[in-house]
Each structure stands twice: as structure tokens, then as C-alpha cells.
C-alpha positions as CSV (number, residue, x, y, z in Angstrom):
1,X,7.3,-32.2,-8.9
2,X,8.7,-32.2,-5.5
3,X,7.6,-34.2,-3.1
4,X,8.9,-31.8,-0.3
5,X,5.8,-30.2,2.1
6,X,4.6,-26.6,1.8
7,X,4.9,-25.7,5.2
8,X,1.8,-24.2,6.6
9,X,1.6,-20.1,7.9
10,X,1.7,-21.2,11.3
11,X,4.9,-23.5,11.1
12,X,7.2,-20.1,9.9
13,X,8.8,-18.2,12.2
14,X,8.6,-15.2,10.7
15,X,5.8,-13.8,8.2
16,X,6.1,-14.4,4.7
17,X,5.4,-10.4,4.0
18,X,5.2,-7.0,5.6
19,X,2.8,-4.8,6.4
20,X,3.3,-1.3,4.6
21,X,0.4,0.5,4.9
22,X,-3.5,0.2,4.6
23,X,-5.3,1.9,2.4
24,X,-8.7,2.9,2.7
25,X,-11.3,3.5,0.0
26,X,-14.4,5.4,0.3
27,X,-17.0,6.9,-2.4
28,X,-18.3,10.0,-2.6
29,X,-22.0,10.2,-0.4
30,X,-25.5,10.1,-1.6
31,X,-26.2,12.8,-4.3
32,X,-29.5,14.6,-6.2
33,X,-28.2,14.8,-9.9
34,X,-28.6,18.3,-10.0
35,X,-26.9,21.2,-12.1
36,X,-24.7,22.4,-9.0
37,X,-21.8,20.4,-8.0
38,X,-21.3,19.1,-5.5
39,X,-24.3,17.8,-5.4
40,X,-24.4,16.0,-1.8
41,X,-27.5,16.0,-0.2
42,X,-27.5,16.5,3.5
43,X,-27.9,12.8,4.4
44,X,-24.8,12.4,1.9
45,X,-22.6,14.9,4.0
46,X,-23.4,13.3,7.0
47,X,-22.5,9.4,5.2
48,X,-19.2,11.1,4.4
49,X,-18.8,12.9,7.9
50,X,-19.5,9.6,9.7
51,X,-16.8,7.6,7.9
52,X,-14.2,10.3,8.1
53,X,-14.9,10.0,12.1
54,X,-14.8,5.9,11.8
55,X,-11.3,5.7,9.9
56,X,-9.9,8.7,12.4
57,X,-10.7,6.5,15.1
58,X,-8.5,3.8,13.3
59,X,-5.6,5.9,12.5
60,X,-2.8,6.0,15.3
61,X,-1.1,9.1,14.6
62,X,2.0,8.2,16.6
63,X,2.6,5.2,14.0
64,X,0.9,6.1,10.9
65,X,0.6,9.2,8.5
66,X,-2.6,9.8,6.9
67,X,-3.9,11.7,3.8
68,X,-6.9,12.4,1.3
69,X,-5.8,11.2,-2.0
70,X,-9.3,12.3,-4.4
71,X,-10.2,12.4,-8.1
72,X,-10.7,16.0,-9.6
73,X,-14.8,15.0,-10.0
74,X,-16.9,17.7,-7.9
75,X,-18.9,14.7,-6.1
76,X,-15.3,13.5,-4.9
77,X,-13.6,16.5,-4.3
78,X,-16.5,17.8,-2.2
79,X,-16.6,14.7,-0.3
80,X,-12.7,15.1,0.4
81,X,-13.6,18.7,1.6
82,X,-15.8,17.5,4.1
């Protein structure tokens, strides 16, 4: 084992990685398990609706490049549409 020191994060110089992206997750909103798909109800759209609006605000459009990435489940893809 060697007995040289780890140095601590705030010794280096530079940082030990990069940042390449972030990546944001999000579920579908609340649903009624019903026989139409999607099946959001209105308070669901509006969950989905106010997240969409709180990650725009944190995208920078001059720096970053954005996109919906969604499963091919009605719930999902009906919250992507949104």
C-alpha cells in the first residue's frame, strides 16, 4: 500500500472530469386507469406542463441542445406530446 496522500478535490488544479451533458428524467403525470390512452387527467397535464416550463427555464439554448427522448407507452408518449 502506498503511503503517498490522495490529494483532496480542492488541492487539483483542474477537475478530475468533464461535464458532458445533463440529463433530465421525468415520468409521465397523474393518470385515471381508463380504456383510452392517454389517460392523463387534467391535473396530470398540468404536472407535465409545469415541468416542461421548469426545465425550459434551465436550458440555455446558446450552449446546450435539448430533446424529448420517450418510451413508445401512450402515458409517456402523451406526456412527451404535451
Amino acid at each position: 500500500m502506498s503511503s503517498e496522500a490522495i490529494p483532496s478535490p480542492e488541492s487539483r488544479e483542474e477537475a478530475p472530469f468533464e461535464v458532458l451533458g445533463k440529463i433530465s428524467i421525468m415520468r409521465h403525470g397523474a393518470t385515471e386507469y381508463t380504456e383510452q390512452y392517454p389517460d392523463l387527467t387534467d391535473l396530470g397535464v398540468e404536472q407535465v406542463r409545469a415541468q416542461a416550463r421548469n426545465l425550459k427555464e434551465k436550458i440555455d439554448p446558446e450552449k446546450e441542445d435539448a430533446f424529448i427522448a420517450s418510451s413508445p407507452s401512450p402515458r409517456a408518449r402523451g406526456s412527451a406530446e404535451i
